[in-house]
C-alpha positions in Angstrom: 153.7 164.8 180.1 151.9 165.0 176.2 148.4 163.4 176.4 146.6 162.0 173.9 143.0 162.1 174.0 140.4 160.2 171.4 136.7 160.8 170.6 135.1 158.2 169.0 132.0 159.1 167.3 129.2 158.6 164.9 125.8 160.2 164.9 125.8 161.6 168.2 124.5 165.1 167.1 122.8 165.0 170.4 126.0 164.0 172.7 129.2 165.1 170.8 129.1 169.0 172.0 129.2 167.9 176.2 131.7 165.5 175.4 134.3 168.2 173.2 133.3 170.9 176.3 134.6 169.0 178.7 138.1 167.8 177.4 138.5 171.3 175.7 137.6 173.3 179.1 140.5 171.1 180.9 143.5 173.3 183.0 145.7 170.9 181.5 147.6 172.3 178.3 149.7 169.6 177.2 147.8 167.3 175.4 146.3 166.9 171.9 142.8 166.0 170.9 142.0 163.9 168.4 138.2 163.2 166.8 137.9 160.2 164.6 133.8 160.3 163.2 132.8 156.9 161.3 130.8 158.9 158.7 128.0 160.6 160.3 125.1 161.2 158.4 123.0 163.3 161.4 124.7 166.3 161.9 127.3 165.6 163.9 129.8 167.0 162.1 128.6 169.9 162.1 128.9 170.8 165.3 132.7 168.8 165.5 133.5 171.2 162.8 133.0 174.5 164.9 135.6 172.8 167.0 138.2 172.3 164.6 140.4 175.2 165.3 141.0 173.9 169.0 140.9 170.3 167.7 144.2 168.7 166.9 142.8 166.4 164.1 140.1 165.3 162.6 139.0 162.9 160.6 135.4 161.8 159.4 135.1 158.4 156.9 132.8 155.4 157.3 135.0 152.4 159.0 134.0 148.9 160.1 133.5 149.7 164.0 134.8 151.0 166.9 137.5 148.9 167.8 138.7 150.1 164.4 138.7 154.0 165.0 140.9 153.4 168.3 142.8 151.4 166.1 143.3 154.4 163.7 144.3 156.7 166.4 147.2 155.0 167.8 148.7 155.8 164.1 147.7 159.4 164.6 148.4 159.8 167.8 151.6 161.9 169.5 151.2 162.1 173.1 153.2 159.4 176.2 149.7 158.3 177.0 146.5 157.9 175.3 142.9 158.5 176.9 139.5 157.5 175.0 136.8 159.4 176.0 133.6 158.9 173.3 131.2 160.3 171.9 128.1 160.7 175.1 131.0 160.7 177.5 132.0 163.6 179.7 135.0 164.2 182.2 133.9 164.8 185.8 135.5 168.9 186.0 137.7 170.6 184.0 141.1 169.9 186.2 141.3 166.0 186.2 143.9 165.7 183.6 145.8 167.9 186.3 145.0 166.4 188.9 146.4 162.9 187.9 149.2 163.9 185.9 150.5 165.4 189.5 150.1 161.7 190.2 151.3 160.0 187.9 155.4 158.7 188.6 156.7 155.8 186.0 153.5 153.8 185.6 152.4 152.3 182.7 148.2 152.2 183.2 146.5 154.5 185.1 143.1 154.4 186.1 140.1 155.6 188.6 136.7 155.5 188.9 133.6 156.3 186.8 130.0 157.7 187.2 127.4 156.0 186.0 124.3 158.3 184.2 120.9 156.1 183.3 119.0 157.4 181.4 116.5 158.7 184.2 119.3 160.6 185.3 120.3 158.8 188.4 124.3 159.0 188.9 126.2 156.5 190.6 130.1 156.1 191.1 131.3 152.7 190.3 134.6 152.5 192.2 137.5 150.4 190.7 139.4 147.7 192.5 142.9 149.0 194.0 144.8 146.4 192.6 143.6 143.8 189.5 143.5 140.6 190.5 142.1 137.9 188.6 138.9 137.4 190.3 137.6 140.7 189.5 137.9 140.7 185.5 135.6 136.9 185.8 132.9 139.2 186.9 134.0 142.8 185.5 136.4 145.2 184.0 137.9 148.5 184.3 136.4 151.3 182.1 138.1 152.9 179.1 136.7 155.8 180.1 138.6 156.1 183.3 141.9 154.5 181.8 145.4 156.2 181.1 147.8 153.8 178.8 151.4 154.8 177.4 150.7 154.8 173.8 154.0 153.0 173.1 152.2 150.0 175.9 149.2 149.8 173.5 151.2 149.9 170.1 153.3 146.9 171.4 150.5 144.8 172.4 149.2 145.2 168.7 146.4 147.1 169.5 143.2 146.5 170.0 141.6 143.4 168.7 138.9 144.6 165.9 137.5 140.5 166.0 135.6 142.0 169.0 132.4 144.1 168.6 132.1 145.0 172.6 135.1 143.6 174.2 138.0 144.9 172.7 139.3 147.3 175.5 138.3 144.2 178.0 141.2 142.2 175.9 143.6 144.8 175.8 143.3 146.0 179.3 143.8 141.6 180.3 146.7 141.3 177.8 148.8 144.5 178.9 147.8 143.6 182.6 148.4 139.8 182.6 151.4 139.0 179.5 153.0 142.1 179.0 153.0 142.6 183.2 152.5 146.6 182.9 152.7 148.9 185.8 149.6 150.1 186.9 148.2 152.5 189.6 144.9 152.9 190.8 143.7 156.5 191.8 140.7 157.1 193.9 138.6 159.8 192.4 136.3 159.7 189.5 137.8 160.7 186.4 134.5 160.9 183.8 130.5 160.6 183.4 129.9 157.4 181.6 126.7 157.8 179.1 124.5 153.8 179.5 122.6 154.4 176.4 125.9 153.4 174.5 125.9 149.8 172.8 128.0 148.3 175.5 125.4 149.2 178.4 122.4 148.3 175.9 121.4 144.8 177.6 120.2 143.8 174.1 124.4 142.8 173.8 124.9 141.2 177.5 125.0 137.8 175.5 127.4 138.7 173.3 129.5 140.8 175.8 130.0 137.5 178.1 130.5 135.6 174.8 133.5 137.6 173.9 134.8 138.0 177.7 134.9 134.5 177.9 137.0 133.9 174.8 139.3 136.5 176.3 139.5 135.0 179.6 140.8 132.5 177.9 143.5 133.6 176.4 145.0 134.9 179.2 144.7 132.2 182.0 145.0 128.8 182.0 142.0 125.9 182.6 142.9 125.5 186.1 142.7 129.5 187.2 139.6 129.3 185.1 138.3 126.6 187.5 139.4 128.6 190.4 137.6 131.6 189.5 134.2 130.2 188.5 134.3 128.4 191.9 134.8 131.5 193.8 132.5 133.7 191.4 129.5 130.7 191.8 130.0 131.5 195.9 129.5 135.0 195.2 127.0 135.0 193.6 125.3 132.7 196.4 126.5 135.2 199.2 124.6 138.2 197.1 121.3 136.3 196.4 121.2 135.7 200.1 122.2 139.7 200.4 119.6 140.8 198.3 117.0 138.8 199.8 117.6 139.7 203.1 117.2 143.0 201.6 114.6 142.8 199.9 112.6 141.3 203.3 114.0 144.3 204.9 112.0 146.3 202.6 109.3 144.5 202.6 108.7 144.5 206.1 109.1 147.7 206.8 106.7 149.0 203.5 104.4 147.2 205.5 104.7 148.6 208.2 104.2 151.6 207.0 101.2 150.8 205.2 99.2 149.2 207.9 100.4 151.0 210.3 102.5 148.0 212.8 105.0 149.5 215.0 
């Protein structure tokens, strides 16, 4: 089953070598890889260069964003399905392309879970709902970086929508999810190592993330559903203040305990 995978980058001179390792390292043979640079000026293609005789293409010119370099690989790309994984990103070992195309029957969207990396270096596996309902996109998304899509899905639904700065692949995941009713499968492993540095973990652009999440939402369902959702998300929310402060007491408590010595 040809795979397409996609590396995003620019100026990642520090990131871009772990991310090529770990598609190039994969078990998996049939797939391409294709690296789409937005006219780094840092060095980075330096090192993509040293890569480009295991490297299917590459190309390296200044565009207007990200969500315009995806765009340019669905022209380029050959493969069933298509997989981003960009620049800072890594995949979790070097069978998982294996291990889910074993899976993988006559679905249209696949996708797992992903790792979380701060920049202390805590990890932390962010599991993905098993089925995606409407109540979970109100509050989240599933991540690009764990996400399989037939090439000939994306291509149909026009792409991604380059209007968006951080929310494209939110819109694309809720349009071939919700109007073009694509078959999708959850699988319950992590598939890569997701980099927070990047500009859609910076909290600098959580404004402008909800912003653009909210015009998506939207688009895809109607006032009423809206309603719904913000009712149950408002509840939520209650139940995990009242979680957190509980837990927090907990804490508390037993610090001081500790400290002054009550038993």
């Amino acid at each position: 089953m040809k795979l397409s995978v996609v590396t995003i980058c620019f100026n990642e001179v520090s990131t871009i070598q772990k991310t090529i390792e770990s598609v190039i390292k994969q078990n998996y043979t049939d797939f391409e890889y294709i690296i789409i640079d937005g006219g780094s000026t840092d060095g980075t293609m330096n090192i993509v260069n040293q890569y480009k005789n295991v490297v299917s293409r590459i190309i390296s010119e200044k565009d207007e964003g990200i969500f315009f370099a995806m765009n340019k690989s669905l022209d380029l790309a050959i493969g069933e399905f298509i997989y981003f994984l960009n620049a800072g990103d890594f995949l979790v070992n070097n069978y998982i392309f294996s291990e889910i195309f074993e899976i993988v029957k006559s679905e249209d969207l696949i996708y797992g879970d992903v790792i979380f990396v701060y920049e202390s270096g805590l990890k932390f596996r962010r599991r993905s709902p098993k089925t995606l309902k409407p109540e979970y996109f109100f509050i989240d998304s599933i991540n690009h970086q764990t996400t399989f899509i037939k090439l000939d899905l994306i291509k149909k639904a026009g792409g991604f929508d380059t209007s968006f700065k951080i929310a494209g692949d939110y819109d694309l995941i809720l349009k071939l999810v919700y109007q073009e009713k694509c078959k999708t499968k959850y699988i319950e492993m992590p598939v890569s190592y997701f980099n927070l540095s990047g500009i859609s973990s910076n909290s600098g652009f959580n404004e402008l993330q909800n912003e653009e999440r909210a015009i998506c939402l939207k688009r895809y369902f109607d006032a009423d559903t809206l309603e719904k959702l913000r009712k149950k998300k408002f509840i939520s929310d209650i139940i995990n203040k009242k979680i957190k402060y509980s837990y927090s007491l907990i804490l508390s408590n037993l610090s001081n305990n500790f400290l002054f010595g009550k038993k």
